[in-house]
N, CA, C and O of each residue as an XYZ file, in Angstrom:
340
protein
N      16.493    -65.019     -3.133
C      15.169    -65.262     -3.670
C      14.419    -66.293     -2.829
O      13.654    -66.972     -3.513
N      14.433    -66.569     -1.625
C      14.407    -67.393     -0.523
C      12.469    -66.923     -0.639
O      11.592    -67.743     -0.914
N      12.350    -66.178     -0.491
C      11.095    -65.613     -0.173
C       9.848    -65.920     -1.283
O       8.765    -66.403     -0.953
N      10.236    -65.526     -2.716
C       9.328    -66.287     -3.439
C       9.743    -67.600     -4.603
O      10.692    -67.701     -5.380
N       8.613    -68.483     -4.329
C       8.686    -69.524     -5.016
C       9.425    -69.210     -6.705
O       8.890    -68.374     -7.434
N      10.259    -69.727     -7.014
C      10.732    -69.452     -8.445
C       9.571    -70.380     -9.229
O       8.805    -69.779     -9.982
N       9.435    -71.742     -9.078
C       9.086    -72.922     -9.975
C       8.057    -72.214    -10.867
O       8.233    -72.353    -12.077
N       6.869    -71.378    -10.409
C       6.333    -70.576    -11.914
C       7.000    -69.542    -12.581
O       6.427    -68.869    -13.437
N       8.214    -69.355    -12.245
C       8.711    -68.707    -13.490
C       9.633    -69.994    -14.120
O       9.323    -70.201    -15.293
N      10.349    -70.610    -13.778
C      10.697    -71.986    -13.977
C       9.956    -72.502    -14.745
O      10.469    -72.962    -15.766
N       8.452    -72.630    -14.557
C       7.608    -74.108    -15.480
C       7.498    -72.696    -16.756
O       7.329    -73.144    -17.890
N       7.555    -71.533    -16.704
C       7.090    -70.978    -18.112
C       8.480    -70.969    -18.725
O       8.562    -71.251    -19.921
N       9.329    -70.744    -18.199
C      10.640    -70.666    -18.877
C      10.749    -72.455    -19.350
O      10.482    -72.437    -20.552
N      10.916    -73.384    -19.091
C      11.049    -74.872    -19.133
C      10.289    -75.311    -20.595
O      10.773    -76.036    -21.464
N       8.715    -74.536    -20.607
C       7.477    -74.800    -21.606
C       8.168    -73.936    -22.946
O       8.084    -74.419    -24.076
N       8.901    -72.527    -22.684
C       8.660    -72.504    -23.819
C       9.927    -73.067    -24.482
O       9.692    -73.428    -25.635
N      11.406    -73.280    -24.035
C      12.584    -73.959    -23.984
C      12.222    -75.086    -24.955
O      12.878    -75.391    -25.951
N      11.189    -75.615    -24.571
C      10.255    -77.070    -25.179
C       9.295    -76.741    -26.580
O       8.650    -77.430    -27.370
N       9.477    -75.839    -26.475
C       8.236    -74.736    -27.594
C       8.950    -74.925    -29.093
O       9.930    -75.641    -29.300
N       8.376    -74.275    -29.907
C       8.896    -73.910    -31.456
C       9.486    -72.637    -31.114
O      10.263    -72.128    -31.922
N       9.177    -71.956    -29.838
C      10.111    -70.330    -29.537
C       9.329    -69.571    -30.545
O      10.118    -68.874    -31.184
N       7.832    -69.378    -31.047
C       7.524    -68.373    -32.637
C       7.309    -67.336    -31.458
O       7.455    -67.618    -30.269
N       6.955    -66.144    -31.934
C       5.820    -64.818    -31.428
C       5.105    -65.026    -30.467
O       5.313    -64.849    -29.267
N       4.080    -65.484    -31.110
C       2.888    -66.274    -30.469
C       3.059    -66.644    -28.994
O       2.360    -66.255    -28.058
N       4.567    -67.818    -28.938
C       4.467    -68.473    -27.679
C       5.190    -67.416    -27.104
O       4.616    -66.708    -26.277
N       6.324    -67.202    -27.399
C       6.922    -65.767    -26.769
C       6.219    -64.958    -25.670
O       6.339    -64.987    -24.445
N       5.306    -64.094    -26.638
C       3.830    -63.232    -26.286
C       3.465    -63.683    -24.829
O       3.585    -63.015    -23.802
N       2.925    -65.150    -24.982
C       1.987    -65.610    -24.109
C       3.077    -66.120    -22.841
O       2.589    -66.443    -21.758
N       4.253    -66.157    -23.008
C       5.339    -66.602    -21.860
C       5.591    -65.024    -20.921
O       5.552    -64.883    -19.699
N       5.847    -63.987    -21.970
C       5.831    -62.252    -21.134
C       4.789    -62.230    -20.677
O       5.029    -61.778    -19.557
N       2.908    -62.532    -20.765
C       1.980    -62.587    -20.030
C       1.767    -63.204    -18.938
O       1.164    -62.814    -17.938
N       2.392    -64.407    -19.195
C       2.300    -65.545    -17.957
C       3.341    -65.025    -16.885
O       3.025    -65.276    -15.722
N       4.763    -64.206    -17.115
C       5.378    -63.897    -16.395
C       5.016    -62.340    -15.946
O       5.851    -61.847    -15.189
N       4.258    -61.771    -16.187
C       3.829    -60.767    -15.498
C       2.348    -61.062    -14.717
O       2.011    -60.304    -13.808
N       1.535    -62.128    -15.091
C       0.668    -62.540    -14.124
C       1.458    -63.257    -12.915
O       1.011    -62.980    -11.802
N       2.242    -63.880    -12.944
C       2.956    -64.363    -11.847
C       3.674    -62.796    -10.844
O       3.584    -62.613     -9.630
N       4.268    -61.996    -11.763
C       4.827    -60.706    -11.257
C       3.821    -60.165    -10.299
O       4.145    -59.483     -9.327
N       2.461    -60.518    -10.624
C       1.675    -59.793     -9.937
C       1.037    -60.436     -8.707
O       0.000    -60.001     -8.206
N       1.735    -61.537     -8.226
C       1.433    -62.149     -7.188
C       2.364    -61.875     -6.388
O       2.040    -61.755     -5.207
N       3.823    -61.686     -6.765
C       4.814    -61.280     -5.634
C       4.564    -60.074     -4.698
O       3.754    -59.171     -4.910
N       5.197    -60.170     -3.873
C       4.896    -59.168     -2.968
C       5.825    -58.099     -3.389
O       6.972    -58.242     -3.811
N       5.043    -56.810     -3.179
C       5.998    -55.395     -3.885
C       7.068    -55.299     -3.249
O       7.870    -54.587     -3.852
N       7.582    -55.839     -1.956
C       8.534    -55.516     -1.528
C      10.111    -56.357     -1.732
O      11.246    -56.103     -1.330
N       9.463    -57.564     -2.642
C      10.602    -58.404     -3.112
C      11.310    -58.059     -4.293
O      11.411    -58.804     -5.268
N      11.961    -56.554     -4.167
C      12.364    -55.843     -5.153
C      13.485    -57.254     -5.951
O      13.467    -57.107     -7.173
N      14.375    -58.480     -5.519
C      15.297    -58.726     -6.120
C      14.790    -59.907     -6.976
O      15.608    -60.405     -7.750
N      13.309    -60.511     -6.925
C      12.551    -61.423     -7.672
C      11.870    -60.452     -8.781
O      11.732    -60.790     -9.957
N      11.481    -59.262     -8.278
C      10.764    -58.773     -9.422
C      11.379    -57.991    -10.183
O      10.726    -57.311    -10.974
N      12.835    -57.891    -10.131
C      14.053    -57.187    -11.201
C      14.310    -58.408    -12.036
O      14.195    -58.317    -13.258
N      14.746    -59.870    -11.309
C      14.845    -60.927    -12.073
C      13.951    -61.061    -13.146
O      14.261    -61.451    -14.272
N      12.767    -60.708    -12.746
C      11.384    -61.484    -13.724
C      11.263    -60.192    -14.969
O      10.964    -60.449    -16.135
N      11.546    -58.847    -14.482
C      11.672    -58.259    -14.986
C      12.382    -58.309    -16.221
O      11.883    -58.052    -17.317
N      14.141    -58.814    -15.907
C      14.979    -58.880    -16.592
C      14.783    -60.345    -17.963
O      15.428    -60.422    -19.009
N      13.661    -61.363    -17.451
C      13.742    -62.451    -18.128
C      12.584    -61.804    -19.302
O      12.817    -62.079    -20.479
N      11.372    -60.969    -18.993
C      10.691    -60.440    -19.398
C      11.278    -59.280    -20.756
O      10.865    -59.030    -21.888
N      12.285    -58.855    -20.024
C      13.175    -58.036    -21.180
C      13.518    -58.973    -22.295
O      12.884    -59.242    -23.315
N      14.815    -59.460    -21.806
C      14.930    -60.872    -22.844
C      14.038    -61.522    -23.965
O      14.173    -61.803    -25.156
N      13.140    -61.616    -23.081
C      11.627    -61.860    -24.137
C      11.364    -61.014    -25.173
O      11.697    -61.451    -26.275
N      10.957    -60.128    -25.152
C      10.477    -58.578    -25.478
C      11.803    -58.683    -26.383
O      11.373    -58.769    -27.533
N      13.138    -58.717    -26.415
C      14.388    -58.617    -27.298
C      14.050    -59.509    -28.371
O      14.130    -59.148    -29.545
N      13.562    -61.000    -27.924
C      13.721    -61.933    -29.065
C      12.665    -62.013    -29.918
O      12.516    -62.869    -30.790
N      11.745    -60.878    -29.589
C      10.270    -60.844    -30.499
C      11.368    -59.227    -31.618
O      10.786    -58.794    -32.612
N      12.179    -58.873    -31.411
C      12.626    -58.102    -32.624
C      14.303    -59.069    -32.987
O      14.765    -58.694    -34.064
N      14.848    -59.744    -32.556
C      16.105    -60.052    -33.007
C      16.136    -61.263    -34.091
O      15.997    -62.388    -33.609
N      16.243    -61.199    -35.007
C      16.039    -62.202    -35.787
C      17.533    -63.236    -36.520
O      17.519    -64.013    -37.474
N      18.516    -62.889    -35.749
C      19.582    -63.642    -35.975
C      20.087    -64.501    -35.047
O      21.088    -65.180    -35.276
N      19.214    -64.550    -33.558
C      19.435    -65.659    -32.781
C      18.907    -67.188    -33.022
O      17.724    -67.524    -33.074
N      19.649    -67.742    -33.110
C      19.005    -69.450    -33.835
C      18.274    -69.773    -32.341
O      18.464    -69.095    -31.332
N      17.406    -70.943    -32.428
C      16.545    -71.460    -31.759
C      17.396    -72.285    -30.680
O      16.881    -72.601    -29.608
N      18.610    -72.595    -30.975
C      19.630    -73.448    -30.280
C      20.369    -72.102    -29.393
O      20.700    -72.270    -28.219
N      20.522    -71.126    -29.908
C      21.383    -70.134    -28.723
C      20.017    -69.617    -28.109
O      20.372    -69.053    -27.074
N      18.856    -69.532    -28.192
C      17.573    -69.087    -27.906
C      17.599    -69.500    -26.372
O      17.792    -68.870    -25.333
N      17.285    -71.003    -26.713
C      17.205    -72.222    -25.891
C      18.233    -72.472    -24.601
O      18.010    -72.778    -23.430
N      19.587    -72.177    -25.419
C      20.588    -72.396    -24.420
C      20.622    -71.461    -23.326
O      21.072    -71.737    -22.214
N      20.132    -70.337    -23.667
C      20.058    -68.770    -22.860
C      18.627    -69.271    -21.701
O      18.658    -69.141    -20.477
N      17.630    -69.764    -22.400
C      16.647    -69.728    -21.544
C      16.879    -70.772    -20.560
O      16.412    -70.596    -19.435
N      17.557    -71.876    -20.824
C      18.336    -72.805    -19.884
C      18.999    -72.247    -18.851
O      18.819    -72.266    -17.633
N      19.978    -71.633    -19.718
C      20.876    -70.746    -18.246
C      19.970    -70.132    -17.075
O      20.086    -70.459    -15.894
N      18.984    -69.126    -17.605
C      18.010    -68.995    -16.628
C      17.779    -69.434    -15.954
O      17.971    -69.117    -14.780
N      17.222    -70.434    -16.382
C      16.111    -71.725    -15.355
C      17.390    -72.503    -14.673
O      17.052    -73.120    -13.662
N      18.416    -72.580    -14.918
C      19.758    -73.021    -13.818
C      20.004    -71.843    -13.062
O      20.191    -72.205    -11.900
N      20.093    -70.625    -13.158
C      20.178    -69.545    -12.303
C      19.202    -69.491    -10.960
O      19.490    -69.381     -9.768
N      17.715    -69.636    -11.759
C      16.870    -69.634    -11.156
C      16.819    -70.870     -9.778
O      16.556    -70.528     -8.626
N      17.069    -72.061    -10.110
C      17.190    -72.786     -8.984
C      18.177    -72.951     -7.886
O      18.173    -73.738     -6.939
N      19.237    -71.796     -8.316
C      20.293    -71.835     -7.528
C      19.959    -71.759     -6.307
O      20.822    -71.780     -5.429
């Protein structure tokens, strides 16, 4: 992932980690990460499967309603440690 900057998917993952985690912020974190999606270059197929995949995740926790806010959190952490690897 040498090629594109992670830190804006980083600062949205970090904000909402910091969040209440409702719908609402959810929503607006899958928007922010597909406006960023749309700055990468099409050919950085292995950043835009990642963003893809964090985007999924998202999209899961707007129907799963038995994940607590603490395994929520811990997951979106892992990310954002993946991410700076």
């Amino acid at each position: 992932m040498e090629f594109f900057n992670m830190q804006p998917v980083i600062d949205v993952l970090s904000e909402l980690v910091a969040s209440q985690l409702d719908a609402e912020q959810i929503d607006e974190a899958i928007d922010a990460l597909e406006a960023i999606k749309s700055k990468i270059d099409i050919e950085d197929d292995e950043v835009i499967d990642k963003v893809d995949e964090i985007q999924d995740y998202l999209q899961y926790l707007l129907t799963e309603e038995e994940a607590t806010t603490e395994e929520i959190q811990e997951e979106l952490s892992n990310m954002i440690d993946e991410l700076q690897k």
